[in-house]
C-alpha positions as YAML, in Angstrom:
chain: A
units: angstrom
residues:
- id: 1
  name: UNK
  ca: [-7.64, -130.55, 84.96]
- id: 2
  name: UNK
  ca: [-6.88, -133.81, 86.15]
- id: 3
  name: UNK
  ca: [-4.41, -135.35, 88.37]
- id: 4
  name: UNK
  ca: [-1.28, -137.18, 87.91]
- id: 5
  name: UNK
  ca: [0.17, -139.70, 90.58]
- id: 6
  name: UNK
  ca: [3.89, -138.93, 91.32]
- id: 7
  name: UNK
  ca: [6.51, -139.72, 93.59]
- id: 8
  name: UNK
  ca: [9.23, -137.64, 94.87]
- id: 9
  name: UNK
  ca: [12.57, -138.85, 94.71]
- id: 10
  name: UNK
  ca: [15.70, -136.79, 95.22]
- id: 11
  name: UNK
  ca: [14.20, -133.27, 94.48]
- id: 12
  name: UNK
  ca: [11.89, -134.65, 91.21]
- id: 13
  name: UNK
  ca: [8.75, -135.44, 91.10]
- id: 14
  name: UNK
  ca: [8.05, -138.15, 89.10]
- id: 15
  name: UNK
  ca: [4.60, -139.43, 87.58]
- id: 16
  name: UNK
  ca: [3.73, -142.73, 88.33]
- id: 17
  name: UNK
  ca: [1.97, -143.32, 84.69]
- id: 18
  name: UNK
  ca: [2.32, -141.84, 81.30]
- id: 19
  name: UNK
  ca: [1.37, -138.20, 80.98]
- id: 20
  name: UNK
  ca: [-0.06, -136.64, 77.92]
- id: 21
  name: UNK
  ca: [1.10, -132.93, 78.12]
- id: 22
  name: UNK
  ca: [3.65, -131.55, 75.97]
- id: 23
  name: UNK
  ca: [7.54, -131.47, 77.07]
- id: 24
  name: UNK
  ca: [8.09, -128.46, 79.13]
- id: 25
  name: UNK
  ca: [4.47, -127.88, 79.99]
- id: 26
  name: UNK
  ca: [4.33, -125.37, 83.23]
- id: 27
  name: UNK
  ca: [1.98, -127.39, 85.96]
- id: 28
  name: UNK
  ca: [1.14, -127.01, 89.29]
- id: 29
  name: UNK
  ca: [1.60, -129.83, 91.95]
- id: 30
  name: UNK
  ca: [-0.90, -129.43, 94.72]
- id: 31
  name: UNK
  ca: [0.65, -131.52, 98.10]
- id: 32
  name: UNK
  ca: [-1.53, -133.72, 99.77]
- id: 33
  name: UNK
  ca: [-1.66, -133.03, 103.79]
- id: 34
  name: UNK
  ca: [0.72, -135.85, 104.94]
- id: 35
  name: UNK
  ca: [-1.13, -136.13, 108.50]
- id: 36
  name: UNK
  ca: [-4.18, -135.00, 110.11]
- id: 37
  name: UNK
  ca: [-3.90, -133.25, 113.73]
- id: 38
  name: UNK
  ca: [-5.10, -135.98, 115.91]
- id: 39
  name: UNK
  ca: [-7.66, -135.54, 118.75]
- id: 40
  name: UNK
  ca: [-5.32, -134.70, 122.37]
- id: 41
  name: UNK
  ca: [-5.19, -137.78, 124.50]
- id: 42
  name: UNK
  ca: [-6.12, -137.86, 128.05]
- id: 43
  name: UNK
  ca: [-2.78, -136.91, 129.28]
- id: 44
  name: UNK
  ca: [-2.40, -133.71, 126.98]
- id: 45
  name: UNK
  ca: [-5.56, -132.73, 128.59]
- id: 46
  name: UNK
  ca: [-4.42, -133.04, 131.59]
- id: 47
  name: UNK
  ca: [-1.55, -131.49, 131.04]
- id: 48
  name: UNK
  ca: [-2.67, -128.75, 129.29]
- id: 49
  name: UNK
  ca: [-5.21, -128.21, 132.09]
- id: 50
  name: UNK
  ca: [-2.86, -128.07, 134.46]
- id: 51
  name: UNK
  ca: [-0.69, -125.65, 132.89]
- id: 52
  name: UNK
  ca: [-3.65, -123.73, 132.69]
- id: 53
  name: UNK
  ca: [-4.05, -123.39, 136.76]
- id: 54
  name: UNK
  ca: [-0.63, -122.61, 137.33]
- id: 55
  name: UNK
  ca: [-0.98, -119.45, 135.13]
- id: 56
  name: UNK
  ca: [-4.22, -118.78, 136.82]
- id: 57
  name: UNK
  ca: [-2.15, -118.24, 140.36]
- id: 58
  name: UNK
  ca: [-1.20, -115.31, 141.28]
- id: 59
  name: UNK
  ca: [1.99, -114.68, 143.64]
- id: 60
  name: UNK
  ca: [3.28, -111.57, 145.80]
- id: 61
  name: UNK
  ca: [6.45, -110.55, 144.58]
- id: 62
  name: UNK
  ca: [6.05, -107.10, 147.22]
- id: 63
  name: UNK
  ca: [6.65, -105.39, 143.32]
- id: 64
  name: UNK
  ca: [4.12, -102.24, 143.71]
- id: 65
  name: UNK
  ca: [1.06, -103.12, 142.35]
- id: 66
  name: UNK
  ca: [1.24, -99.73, 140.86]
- id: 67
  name: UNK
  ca: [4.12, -99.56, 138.24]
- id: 68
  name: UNK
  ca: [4.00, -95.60, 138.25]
- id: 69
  name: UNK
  ca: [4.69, -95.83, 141.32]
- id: 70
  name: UNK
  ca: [8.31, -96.51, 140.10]
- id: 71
  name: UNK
  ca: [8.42, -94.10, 137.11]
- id: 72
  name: UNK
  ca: [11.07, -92.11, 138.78]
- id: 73
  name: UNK
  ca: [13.79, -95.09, 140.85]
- id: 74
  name: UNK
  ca: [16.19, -95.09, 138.08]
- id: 75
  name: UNK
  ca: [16.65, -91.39, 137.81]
- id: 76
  name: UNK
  ca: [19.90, -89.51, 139.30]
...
């Protein structure tokens, strides 16, 4: 198998060169990643850190700690 250079323009893709296959030849066209994920900057560390203690808190809502304790409230 070998590749073919193409460019895709308005829903075609069309090869950059001549191609030797016959007319209506069934191919596959295997896309290229366009971009590679990128190492986080300082401030996305940060950030994300941050985020990170916040969820670590823990606040008293006076909630029961104990949700079976509650089973029952909404009954008549």
């Amino acid at each position: 198998m070998s590749a073919v250079p193409a460019v895709f323009v308005q829903g075609v893709f069309r090869p950059l060169g001549e191609v030797c296959i016959p007319e209506g030849t069934s191919v596959e066209v295997i896309i290229p990643p366009t971009h590679q994920e990128s190492e986080p900057t300082t401030e996305q560390l940060a950030a994300r850190d941050r985020i990170y203690e916040l969820l670590s808190l823990r606040f008293d809502s006076d909630e029961p700690t104990n949700i079976l304790e509650t089973h029952n409230d909404h009954q008549p």
